[in-house]
C-alpha positions as CSV (number, residue, x, y, z in Angstrom):
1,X,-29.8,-93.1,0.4
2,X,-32.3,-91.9,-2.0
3,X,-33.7,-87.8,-1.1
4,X,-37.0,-86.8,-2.3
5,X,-37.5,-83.1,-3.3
6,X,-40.7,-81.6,-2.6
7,X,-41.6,-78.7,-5.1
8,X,-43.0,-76.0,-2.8
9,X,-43.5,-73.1,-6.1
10,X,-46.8,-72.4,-7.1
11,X,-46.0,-71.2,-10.1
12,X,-43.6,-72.6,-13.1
13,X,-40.3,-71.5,-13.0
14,X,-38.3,-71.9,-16.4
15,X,-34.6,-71.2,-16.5
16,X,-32.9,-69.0,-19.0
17,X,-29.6,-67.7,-19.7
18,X,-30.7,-63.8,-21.1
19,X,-28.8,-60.7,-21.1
20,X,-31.1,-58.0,-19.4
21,X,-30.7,-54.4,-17.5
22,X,-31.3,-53.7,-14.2
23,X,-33.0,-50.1,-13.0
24,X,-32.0,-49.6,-9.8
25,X,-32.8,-45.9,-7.7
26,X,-30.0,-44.6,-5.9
27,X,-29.1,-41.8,-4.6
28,X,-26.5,-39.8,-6.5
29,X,-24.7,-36.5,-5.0
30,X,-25.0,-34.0,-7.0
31,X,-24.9,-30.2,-7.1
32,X,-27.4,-27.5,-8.1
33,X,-25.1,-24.9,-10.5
34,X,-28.0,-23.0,-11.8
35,X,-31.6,-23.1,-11.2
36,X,-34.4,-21.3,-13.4
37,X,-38.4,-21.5,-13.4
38,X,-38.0,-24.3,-15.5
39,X,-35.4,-26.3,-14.6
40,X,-31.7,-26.7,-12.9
41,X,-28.4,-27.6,-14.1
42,X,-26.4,-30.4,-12.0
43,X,-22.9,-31.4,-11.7
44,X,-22.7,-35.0,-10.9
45,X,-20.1,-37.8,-9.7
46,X,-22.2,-40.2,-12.3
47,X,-23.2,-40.3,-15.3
48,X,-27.1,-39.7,-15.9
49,X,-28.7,-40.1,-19.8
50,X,-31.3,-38.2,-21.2
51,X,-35.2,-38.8,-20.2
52,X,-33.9,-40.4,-16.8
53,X,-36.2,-39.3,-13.9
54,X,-35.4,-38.9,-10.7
55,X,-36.2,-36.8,-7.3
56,X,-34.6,-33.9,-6.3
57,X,-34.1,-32.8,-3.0
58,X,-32.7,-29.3,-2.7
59,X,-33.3,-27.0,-0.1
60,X,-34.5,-23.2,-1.1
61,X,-35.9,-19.9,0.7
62,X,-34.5,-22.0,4.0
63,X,-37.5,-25.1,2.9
64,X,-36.0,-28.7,1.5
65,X,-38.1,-29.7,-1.0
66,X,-38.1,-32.3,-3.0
67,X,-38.8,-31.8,-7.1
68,X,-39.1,-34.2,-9.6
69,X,-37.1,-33.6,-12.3
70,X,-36.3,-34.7,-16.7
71,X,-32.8,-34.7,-17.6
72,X,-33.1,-33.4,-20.8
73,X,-29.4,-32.9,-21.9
74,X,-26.1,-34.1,-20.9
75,X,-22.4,-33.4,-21.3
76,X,-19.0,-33.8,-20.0
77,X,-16.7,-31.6,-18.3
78,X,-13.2,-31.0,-20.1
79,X,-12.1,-29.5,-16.4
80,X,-14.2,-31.2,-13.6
81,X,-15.1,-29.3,-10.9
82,X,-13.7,-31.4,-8.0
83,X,-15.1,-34.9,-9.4
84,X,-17.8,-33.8,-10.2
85,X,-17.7,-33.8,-14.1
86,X,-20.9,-34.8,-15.3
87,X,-23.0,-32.1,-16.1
88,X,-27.3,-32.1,-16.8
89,X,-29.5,-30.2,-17.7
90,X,-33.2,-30.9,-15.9
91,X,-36.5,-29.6,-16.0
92,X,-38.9,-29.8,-13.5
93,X,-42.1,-32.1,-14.4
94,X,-44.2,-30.4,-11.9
95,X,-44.3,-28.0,-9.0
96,X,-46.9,-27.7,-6.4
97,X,-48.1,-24.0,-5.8
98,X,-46.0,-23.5,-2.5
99,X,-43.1,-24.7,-4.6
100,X,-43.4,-22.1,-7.2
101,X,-44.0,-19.3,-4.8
102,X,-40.6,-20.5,-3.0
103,X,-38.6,-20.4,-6.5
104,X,-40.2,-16.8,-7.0
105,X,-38.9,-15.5,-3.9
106,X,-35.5,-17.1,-4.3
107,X,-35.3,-15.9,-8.5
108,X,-36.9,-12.3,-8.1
109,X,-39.3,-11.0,-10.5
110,X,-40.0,-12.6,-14.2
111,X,-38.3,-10.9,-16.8
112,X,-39.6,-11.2,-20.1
């Protein structure tokens, strides 16, 4: 018994055999060790590289908000805390008014 295939694609479909990689967003727990004007420093389960992006959602002044963030340098902990020992540096790529006013009340007064 002979079957007939129908093609139902609109388009051309070519098949390859290529080695490729795969972004994915997840969420990763992580925890705030310091935070400045600028930026934060995380300890993480996983490991992140340099000039990923990602969203942070921390909760300051008793208001969640969620900041995006740069990782701008990355090391490893000799002595993890818990299992958490991936460390990163962040900073923040921009923060609305109400944001900034929150991270003034929680850091005091500018020193210079």
């Amino acid at each position: 018994m002979e079957q007939s295939h129908v093609e139902r694609r609109q388009v051309v479909r070519v098949m390859v055999s290529r080695d490729c990689e795969l972004t994915v967003k997840a969420s990763v727990a992580a925890q705030v060790l310091a935070i400045s004007r600028g930026g934060v420093t995380l300890a993480s389960r996983t490991a992140l590289s340099v000039g990923d992006r990602a969203d942070l959602m921390v909760t300051l002044g008793g208001r969640t908000f969620t900041l995006a963030i740069e990782i701008r340098r990355v090391t490893i902990d000799a002595v993890p805390r818990g299992n958490m020992h991936h460390r990163a540096g962040a900073a923040f790529l921009a923060l609305s008014a109400e944001q900034r006013l929150v991270l003034d009340q929680v850091l005091g007064p500018e020193r210079l």
